[in-house]
N, C-alpha and C positions, 0 to 999 in steps of 0.2 A: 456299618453303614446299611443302612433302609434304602433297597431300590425298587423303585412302582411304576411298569413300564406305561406309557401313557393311554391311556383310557381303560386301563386294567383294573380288575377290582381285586389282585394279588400283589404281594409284595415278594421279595427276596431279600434277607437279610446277611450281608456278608460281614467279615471280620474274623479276629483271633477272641477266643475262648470263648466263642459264642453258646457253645455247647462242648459237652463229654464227650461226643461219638467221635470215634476214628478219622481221617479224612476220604472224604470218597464214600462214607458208608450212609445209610439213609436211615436213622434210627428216628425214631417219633417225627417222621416226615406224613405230613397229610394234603392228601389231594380235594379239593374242594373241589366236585363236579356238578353241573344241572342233570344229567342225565347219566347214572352211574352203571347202566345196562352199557350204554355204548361207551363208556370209559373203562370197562371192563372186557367187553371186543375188543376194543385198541392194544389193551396194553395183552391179553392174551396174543393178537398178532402180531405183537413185536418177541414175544418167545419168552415173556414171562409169565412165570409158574405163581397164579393168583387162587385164593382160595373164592368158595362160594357165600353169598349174603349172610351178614349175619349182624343184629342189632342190638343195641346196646340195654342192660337192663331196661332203662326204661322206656325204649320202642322210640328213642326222639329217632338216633341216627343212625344210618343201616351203611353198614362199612366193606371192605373184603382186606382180605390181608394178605400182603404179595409174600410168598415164600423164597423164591429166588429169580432166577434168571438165564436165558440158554449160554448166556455168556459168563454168569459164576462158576 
């Protein structure tokens, strides 16, 4: 089930065997942000361990990779 909260430009997709990952775990989870300095503030102040800018061969998309979290 496809859920798209109203006037949001994200979906959530729930259901069984949606994916391989474990439950609870965030594997090929992507966050789509306008401003990815301050969504990188944020989630540093929530007490997870993010790495710094880094983009893809070919310079489209500049990412960070969360390593874990104060609560793992």
């Amino acid at each position: 089930m496809q859920f798209t909260p109203p006037g949001s430009g994200c979906s959530v997709i729930f259901g069984k065997n949606v994916t391989a990952a474990a439950p609870g775990s965030a594997q090929g989870l992507y966050l789509i942000v306008s401003d990815i300095e301050a969504a990188r503030k944020e989630l540093l102040g929530r007490g997870i361990a993010i790495s710094g800018a880094f983009q893809d061969a070919g310079g489209v998309y500049t990412g960070y990779c969360i390593l874990g979290s104060a609560l793992a």
